[in-house]
PDB file of N, CA, C and O in Angstrom:
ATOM      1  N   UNK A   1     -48.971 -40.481 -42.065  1.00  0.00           N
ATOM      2  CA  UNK A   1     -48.851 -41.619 -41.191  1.00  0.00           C
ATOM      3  C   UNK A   1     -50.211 -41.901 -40.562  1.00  0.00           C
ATOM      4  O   UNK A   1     -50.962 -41.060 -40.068  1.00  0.00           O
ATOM      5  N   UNK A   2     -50.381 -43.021 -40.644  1.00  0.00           N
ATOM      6  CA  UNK A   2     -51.851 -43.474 -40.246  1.00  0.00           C
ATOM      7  C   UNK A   2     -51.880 -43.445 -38.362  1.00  0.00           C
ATOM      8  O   UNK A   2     -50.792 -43.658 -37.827  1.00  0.00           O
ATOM      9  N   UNK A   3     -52.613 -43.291 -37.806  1.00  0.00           N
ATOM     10  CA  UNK A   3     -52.533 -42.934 -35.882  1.00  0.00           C
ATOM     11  C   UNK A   3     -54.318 -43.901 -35.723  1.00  0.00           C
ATOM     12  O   UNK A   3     -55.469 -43.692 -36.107  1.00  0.00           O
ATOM     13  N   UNK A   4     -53.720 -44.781 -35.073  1.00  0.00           N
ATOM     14  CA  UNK A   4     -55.190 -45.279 -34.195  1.00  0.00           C
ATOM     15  C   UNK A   4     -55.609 -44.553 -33.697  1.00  0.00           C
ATOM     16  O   UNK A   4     -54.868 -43.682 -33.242  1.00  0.00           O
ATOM     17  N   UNK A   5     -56.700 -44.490 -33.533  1.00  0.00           N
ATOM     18  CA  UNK A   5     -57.791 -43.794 -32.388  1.00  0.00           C
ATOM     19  C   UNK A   5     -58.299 -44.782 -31.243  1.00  0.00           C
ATOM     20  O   UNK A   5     -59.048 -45.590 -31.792  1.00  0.00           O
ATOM     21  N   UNK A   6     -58.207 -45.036 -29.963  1.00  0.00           N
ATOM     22  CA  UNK A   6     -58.440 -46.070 -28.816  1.00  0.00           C
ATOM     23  C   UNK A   6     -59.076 -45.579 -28.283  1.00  0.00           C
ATOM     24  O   UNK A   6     -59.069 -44.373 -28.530  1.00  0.00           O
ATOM     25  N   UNK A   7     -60.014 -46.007 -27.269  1.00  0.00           N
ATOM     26  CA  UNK A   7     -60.898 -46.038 -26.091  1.00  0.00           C
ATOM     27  C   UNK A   7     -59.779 -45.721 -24.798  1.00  0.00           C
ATOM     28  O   UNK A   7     -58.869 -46.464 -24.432  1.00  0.00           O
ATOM     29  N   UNK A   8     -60.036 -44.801 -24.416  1.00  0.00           N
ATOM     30  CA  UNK A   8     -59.136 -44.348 -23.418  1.00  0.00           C
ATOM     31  C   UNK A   8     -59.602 -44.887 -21.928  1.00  0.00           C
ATOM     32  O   UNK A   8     -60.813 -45.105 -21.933  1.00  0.00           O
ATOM     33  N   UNK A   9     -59.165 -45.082 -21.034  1.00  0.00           N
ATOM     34  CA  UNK A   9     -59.366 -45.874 -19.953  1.00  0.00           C
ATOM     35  C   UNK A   9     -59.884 -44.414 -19.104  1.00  0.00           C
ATOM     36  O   UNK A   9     -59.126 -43.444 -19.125  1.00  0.00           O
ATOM     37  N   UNK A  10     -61.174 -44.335 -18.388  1.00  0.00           N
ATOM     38  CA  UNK A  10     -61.293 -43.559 -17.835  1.00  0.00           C
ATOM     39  C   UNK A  10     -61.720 -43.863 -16.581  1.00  0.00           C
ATOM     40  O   UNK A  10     -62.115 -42.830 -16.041  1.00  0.00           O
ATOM     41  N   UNK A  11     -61.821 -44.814 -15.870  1.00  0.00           N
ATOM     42  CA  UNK A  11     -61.796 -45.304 -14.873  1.00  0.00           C
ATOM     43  C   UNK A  11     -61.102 -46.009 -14.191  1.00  0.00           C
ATOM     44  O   UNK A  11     -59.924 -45.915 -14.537  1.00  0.00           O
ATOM     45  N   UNK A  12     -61.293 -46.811 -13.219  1.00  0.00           N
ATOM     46  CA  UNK A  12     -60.196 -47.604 -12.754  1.00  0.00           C
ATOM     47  C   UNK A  12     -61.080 -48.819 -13.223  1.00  0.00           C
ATOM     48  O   UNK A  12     -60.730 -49.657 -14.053  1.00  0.00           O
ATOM     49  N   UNK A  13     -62.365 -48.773 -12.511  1.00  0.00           N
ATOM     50  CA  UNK A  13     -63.523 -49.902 -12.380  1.00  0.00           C
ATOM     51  C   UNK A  13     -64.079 -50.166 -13.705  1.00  0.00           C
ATOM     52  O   UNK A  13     -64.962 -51.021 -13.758  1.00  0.00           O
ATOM     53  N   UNK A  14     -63.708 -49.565 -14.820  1.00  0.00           N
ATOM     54  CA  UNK A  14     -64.707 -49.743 -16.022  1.00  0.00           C
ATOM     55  C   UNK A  14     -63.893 -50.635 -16.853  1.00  0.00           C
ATOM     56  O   UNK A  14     -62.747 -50.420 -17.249  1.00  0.00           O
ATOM     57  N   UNK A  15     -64.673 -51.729 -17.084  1.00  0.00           N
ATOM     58  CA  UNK A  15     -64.246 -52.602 -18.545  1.00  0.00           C
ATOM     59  C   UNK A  15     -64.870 -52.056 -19.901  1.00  0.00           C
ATOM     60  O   UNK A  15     -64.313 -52.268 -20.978  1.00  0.00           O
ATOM     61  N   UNK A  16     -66.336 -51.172 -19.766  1.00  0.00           N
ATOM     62  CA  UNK A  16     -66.703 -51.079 -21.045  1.00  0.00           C
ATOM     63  C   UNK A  16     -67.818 -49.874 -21.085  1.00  0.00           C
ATOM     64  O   UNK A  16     -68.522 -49.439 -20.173  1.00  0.00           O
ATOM     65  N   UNK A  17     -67.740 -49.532 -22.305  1.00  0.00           N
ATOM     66  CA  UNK A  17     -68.641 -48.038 -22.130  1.00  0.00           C
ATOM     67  C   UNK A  17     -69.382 -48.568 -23.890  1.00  0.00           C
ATOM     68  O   UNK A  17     -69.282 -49.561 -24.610  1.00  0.00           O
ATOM     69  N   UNK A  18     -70.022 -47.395 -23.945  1.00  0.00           N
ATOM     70  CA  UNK A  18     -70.827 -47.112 -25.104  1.00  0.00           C
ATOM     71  C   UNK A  18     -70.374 -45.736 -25.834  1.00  0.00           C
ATOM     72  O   UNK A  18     -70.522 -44.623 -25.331  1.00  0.00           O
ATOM     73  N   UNK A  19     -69.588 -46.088 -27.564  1.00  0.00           N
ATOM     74  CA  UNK A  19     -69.844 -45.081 -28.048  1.00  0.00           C
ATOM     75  C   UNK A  19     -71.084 -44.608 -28.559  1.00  0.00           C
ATOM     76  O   UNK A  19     -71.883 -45.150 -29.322  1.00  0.00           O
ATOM     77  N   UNK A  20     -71.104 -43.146 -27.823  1.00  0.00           N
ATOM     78  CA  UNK A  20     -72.391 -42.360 -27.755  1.00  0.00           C
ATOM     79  C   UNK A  20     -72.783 -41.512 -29.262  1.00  0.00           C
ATOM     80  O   UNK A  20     -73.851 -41.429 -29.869  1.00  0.00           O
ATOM     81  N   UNK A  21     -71.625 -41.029 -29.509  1.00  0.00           N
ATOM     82  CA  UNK A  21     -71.875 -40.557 -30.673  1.00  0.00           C
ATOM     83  C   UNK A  21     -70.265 -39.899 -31.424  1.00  0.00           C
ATOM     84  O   UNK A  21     -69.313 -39.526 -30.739  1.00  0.00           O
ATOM     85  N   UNK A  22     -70.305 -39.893 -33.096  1.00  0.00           N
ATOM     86  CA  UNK A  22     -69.208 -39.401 -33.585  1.00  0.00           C
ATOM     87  C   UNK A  22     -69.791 -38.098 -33.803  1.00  0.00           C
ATOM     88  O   UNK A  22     -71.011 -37.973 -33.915  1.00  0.00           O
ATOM     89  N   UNK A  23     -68.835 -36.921 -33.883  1.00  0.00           N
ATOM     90  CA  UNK A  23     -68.526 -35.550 -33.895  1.00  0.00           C
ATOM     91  C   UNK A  23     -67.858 -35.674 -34.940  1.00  0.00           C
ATOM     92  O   UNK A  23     -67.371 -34.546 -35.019  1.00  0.00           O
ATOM     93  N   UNK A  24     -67.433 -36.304 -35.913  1.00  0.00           N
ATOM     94  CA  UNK A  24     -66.674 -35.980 -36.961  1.00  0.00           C
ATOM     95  C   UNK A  24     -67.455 -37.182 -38.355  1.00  0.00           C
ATOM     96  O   UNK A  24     -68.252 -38.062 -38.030  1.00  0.00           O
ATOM     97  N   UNK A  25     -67.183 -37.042 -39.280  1.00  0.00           N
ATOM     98  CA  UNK A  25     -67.519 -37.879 -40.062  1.00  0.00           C
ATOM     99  C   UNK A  25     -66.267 -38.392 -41.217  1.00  0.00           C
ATOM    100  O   UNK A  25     -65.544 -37.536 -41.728  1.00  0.00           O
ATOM    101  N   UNK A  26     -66.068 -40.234 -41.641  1.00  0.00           N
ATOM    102  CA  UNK A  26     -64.986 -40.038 -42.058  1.00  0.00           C
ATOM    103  C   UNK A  26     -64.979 -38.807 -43.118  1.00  0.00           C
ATOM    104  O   UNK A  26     -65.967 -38.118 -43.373  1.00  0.00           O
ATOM    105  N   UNK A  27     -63.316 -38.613 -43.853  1.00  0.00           N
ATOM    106  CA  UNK A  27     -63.351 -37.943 -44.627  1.00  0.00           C
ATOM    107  C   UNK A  27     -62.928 -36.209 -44.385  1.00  0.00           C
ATOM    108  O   UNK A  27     -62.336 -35.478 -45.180  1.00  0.00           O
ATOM    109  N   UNK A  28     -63.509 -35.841 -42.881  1.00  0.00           N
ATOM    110  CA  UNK A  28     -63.310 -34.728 -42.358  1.00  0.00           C
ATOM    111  C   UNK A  28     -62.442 -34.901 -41.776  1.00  0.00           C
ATOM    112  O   UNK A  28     -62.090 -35.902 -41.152  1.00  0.00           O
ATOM    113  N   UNK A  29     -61.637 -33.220 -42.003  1.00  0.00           N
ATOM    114  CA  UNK A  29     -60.437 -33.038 -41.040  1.00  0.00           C
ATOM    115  C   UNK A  29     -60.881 -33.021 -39.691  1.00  0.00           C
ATOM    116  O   UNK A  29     -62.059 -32.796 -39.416  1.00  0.00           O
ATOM    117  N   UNK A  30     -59.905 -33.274 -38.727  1.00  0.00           N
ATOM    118  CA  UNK A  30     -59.535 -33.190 -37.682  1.00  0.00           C
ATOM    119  C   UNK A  30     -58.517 -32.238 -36.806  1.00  0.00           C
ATOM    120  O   UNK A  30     -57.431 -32.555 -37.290  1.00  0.00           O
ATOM    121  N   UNK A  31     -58.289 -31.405 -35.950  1.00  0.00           N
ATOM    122  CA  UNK A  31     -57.828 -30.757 -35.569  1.00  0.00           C
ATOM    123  C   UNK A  31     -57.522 -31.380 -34.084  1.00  0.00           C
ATOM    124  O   UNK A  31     -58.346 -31.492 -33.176  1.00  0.00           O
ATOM    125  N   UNK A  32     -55.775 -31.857 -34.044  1.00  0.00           N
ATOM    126  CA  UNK A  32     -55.624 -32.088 -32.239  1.00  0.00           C
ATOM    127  C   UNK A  32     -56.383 -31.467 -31.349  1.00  0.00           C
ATOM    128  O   UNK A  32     -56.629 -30.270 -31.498  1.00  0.00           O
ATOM    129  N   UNK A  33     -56.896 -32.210 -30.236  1.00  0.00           N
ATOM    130  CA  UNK A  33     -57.187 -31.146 -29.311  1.00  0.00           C
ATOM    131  C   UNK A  33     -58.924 -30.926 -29.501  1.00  0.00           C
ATOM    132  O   UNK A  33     -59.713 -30.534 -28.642  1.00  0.00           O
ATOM    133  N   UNK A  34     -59.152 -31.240 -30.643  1.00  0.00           N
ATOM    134  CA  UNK A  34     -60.739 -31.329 -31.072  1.00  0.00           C
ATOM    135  C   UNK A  34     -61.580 -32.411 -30.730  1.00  0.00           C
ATOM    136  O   UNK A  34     -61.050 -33.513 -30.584  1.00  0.00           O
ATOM    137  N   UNK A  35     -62.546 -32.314 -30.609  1.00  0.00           N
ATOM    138  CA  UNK A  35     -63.531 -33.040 -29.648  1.00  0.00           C
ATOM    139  C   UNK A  35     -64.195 -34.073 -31.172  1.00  0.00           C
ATOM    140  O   UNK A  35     -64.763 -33.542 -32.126  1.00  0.00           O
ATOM    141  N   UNK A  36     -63.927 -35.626 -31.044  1.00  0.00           N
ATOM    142  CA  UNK A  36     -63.472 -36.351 -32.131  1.00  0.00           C
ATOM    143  C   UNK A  36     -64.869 -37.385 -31.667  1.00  0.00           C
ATOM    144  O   UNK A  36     -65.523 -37.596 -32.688  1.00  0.00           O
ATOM    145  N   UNK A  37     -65.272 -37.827 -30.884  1.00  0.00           N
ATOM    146  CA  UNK A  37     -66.630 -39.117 -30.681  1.00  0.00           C
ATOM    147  C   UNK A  37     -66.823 -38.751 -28.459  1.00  0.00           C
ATOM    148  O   UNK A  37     -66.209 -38.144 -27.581  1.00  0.00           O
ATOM    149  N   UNK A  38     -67.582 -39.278 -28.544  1.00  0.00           N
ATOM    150  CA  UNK A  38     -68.209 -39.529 -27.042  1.00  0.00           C
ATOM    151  C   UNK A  38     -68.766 -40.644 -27.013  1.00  0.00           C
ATOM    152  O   UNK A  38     -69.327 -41.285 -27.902  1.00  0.00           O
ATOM    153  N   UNK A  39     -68.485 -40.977 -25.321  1.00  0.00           N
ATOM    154  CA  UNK A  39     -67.986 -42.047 -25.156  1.00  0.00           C
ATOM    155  C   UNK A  39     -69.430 -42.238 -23.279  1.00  0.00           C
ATOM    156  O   UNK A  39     -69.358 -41.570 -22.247  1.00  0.00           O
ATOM    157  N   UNK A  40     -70.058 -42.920 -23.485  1.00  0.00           N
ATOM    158  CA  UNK A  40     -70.798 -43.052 -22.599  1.00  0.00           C
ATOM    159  C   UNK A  40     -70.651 -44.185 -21.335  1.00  0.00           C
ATOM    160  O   UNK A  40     -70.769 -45.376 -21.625  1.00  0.00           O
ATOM    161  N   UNK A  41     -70.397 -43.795 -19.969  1.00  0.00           N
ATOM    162  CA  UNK A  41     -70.375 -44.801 -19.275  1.00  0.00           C
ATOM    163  C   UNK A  41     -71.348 -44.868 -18.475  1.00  0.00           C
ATOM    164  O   UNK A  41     -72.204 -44.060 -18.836  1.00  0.00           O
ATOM    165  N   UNK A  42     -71.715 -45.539 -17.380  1.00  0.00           N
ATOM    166  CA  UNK A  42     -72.765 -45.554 -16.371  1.00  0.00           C
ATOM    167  C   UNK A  42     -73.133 -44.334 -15.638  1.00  0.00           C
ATOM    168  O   UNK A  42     -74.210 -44.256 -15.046  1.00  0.00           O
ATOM    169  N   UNK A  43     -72.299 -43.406 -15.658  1.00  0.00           N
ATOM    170  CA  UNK A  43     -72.177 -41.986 -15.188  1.00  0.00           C
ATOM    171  C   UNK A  43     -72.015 -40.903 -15.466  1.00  0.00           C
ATOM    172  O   UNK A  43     -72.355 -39.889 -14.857  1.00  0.00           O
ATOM    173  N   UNK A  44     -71.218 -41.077 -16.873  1.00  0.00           N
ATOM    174  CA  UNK A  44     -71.250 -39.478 -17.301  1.00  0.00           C
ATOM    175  C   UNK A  44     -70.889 -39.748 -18.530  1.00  0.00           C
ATOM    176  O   UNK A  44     -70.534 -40.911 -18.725  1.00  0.00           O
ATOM    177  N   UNK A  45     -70.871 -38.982 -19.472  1.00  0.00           N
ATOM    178  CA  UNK A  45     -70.715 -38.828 -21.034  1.00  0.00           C
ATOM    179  C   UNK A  45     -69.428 -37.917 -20.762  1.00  0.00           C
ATOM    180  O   UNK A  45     -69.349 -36.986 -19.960  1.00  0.00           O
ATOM    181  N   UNK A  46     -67.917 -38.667 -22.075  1.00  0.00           N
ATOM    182  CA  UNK A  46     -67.275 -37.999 -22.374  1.00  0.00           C
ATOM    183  C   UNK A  46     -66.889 -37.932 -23.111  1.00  0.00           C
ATOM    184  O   UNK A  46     -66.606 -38.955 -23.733  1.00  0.00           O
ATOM    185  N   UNK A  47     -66.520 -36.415 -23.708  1.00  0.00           N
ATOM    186  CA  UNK A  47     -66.245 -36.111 -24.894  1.00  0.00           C
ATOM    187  C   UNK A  47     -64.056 -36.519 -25.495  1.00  0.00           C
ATOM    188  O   UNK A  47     -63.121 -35.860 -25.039  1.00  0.00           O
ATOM    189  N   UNK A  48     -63.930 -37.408 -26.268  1.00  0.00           N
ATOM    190  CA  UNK A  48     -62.404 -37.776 -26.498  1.00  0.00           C
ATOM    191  C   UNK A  48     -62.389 -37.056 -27.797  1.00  0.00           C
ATOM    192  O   UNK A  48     -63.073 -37.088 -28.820  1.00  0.00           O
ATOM    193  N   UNK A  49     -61.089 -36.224 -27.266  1.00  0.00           N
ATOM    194  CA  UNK A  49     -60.326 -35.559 -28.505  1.00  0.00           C
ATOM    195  C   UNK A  49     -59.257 -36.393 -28.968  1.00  0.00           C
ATOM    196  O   UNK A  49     -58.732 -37.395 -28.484  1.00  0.00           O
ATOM    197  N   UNK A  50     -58.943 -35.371 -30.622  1.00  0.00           N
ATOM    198  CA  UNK A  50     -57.965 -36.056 -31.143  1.00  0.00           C
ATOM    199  C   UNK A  50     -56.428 -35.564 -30.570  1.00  0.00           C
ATOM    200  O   UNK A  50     -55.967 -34.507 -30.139  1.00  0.00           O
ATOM    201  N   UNK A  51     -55.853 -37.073 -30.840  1.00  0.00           N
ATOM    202  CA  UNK A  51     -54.451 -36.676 -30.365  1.00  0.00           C
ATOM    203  C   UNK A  51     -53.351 -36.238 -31.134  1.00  0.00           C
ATOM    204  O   UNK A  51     -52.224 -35.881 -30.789  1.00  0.00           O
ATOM    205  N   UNK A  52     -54.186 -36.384 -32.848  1.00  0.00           N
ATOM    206  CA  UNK A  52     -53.582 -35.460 -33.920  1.00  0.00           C
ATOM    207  C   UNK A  52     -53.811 -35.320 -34.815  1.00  0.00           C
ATOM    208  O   UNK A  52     -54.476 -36.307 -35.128  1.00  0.00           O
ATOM    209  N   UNK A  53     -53.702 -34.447 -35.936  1.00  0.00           N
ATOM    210  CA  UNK A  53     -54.134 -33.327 -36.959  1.00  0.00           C
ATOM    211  C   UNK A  53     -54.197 -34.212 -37.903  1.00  0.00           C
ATOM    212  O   UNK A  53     -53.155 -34.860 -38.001  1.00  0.00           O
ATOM    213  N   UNK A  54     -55.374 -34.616 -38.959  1.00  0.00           N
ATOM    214  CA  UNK A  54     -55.130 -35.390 -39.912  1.00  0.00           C
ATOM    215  C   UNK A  54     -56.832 -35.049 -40.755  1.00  0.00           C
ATOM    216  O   UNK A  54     -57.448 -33.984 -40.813  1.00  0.00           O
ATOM    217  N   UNK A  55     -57.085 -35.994 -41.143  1.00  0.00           N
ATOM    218  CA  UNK A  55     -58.000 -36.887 -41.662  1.00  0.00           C
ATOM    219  C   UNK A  55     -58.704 -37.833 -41.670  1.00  0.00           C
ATOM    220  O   UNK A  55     -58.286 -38.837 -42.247  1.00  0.00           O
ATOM    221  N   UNK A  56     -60.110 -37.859 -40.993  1.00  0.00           N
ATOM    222  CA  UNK A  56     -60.791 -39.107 -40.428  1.00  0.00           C
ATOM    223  C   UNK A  56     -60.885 -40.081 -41.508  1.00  0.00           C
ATOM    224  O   UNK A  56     -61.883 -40.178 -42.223  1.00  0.00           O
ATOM    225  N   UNK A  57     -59.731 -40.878 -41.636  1.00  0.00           N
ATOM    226  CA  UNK A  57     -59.456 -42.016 -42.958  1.00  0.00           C
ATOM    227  C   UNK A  57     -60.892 -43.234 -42.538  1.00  0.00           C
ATOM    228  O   UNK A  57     -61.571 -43.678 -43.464  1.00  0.00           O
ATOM    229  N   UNK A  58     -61.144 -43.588 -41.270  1.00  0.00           N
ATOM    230  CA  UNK A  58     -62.090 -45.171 -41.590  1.00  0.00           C
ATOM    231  C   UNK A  58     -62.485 -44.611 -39.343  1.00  0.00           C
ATOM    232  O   UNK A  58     -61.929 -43.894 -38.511  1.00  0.00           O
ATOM    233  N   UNK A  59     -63.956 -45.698 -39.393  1.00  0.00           N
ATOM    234  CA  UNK A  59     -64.462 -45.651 -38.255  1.00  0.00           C
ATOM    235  C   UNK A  59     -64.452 -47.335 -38.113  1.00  0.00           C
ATOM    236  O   UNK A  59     -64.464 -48.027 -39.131  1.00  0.00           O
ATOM    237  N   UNK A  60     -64.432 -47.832 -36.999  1.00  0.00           N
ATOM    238  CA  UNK A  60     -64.793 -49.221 -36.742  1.00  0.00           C
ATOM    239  C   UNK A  60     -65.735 -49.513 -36.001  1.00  0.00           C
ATOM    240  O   UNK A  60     -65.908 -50.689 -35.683  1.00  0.00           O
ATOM    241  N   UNK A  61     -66.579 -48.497 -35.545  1.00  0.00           N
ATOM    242  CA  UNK A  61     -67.332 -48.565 -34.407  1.00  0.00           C
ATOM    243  C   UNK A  61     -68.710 -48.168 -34.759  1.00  0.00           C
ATOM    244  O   UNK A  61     -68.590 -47.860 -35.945  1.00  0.00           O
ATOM    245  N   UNK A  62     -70.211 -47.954 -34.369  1.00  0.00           N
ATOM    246  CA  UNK A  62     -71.063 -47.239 -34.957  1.00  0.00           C
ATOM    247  C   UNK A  62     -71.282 -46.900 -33.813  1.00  0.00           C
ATOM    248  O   UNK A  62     -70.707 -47.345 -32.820  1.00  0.00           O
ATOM    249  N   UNK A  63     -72.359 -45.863 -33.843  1.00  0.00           N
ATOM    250  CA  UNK A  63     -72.775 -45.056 -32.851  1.00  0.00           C
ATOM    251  C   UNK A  63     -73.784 -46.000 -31.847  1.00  0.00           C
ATOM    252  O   UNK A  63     -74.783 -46.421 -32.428  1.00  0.00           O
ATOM    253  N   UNK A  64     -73.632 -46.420 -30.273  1.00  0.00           N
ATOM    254  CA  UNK A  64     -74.479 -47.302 -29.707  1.00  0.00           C
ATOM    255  C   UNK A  64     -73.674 -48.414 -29.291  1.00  0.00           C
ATOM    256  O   UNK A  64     -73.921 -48.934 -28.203  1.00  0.00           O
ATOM    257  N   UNK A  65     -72.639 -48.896 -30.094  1.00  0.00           N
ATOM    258  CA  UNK A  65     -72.292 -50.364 -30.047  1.00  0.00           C
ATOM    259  C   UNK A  65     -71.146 -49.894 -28.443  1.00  0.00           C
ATOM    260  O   UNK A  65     -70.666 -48.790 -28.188  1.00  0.00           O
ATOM    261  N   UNK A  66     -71.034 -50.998 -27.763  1.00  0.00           N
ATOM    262  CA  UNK A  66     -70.510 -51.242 -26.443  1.00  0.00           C
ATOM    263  C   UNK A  66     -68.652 -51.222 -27.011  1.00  0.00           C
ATOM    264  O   UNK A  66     -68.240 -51.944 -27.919  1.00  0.00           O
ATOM    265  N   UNK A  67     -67.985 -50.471 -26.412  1.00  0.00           N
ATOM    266  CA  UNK A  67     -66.424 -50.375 -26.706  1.00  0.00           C
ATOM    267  C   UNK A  67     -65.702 -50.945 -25.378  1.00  0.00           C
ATOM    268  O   UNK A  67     -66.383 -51.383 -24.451  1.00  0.00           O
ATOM    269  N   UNK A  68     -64.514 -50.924 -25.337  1.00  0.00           N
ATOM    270  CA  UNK A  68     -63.567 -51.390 -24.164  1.00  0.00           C
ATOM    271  C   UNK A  68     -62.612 -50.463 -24.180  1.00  0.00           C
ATOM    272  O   UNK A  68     -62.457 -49.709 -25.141  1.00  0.00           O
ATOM    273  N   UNK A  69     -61.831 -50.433 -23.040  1.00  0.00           N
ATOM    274  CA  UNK A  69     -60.654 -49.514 -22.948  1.00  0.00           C
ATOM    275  C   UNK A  69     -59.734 -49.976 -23.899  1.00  0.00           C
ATOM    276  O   UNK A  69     -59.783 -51.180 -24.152  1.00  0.00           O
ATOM    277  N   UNK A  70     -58.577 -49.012 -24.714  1.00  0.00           N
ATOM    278  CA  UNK A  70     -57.729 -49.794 -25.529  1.00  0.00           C
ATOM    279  C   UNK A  70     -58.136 -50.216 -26.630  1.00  0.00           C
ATOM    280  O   UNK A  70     -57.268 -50.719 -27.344  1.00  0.00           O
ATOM    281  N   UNK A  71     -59.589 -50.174 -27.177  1.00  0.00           N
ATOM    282  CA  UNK A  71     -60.099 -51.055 -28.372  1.00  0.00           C
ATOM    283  C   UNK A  71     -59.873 -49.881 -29.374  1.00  0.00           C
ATOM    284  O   UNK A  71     -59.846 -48.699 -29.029  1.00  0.00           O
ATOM    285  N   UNK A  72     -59.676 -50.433 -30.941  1.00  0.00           N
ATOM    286  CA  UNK A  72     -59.434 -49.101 -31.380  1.00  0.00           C
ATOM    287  C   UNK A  72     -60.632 -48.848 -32.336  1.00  0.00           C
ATOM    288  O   UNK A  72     -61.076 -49.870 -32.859  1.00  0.00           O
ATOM    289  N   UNK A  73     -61.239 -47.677 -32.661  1.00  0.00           N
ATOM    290  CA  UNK A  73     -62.263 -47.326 -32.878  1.00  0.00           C
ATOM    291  C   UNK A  73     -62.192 -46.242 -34.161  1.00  0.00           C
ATOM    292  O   UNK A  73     -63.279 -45.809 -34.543  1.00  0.00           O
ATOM    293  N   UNK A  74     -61.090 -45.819 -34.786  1.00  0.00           N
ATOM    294  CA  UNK A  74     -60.929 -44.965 -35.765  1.00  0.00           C
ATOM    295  C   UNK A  74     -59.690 -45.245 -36.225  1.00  0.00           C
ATOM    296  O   UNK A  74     -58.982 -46.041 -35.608  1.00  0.00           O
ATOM    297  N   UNK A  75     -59.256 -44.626 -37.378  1.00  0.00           N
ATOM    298  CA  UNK A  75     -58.350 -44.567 -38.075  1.00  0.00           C
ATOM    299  C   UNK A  75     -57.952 -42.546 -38.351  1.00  0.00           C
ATOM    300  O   UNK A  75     -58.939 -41.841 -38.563  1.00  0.00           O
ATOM    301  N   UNK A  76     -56.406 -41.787 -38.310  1.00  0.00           N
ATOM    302  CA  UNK A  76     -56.775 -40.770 -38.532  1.00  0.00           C
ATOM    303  C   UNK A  76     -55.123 -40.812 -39.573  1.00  0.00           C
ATOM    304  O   UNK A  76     -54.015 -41.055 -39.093  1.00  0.00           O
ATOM    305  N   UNK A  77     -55.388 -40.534 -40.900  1.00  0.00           N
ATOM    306  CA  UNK A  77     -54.341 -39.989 -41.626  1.00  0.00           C
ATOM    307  C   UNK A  77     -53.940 -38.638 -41.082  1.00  0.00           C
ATOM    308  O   UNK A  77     -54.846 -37.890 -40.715  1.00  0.00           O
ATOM    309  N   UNK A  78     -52.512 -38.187 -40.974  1.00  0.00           N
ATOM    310  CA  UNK A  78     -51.819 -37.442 -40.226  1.00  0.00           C
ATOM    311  C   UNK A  78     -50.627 -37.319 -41.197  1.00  0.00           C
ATOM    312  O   UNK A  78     -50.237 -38.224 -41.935  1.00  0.00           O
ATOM    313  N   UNK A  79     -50.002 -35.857 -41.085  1.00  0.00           N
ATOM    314  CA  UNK A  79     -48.769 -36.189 -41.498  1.00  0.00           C
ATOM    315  C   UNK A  79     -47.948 -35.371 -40.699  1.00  0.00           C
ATOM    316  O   UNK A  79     -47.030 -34.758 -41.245  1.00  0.00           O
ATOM    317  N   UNK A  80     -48.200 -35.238 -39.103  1.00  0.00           N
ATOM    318  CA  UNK A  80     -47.421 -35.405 -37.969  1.00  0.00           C
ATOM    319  C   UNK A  80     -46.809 -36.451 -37.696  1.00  0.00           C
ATOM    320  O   UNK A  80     -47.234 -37.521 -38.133  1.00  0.00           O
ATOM    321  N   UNK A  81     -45.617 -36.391 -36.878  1.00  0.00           N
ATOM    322  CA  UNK A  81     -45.084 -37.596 -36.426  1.00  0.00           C
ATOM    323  C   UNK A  81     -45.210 -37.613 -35.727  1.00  0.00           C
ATOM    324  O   UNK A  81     -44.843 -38.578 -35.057  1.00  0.00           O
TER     325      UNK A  81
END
């Protein structure tokens, strides 16, 4: 089953951050709980894990480009439900 990957809202005040960098490359597994891209805002760099076990199937994002909360930024084949 295919699982979006989103920009998680980590503020109250933030409309938009910078992905900083991917930790995974497509193609590579993924492990829940594993530290999957970072995510840069005006204040601190954070690291977003995955929310499940699969296969980094596709990226939509490159490393640098400006993201939003909610935007989705990966693709992860899974065969969790």
């Amino acid at each position: 089953m295919k699982q979006d990957i989103v920009v998680p809202k980590l503020r109250t005040d933030e409309s938009k951050a910078v992905l900083a960098a991917w930790l995974k490359d497509v193609g590579e597994t993924v492990e829940a709980g594993e530290a999957l891209y970072e995510i840069e805002t005006d204040k601190v760099v954070n690291q977003i894990e995955a929310t499940k076990t699969g296969v980094l199937e596709a990226v939509f994002v490159e490393e640098g480009d400006d993201v939003a909360p909610g935007q989705r930024v990966a693709v992860i084949e899974s065969s969790e439900k």
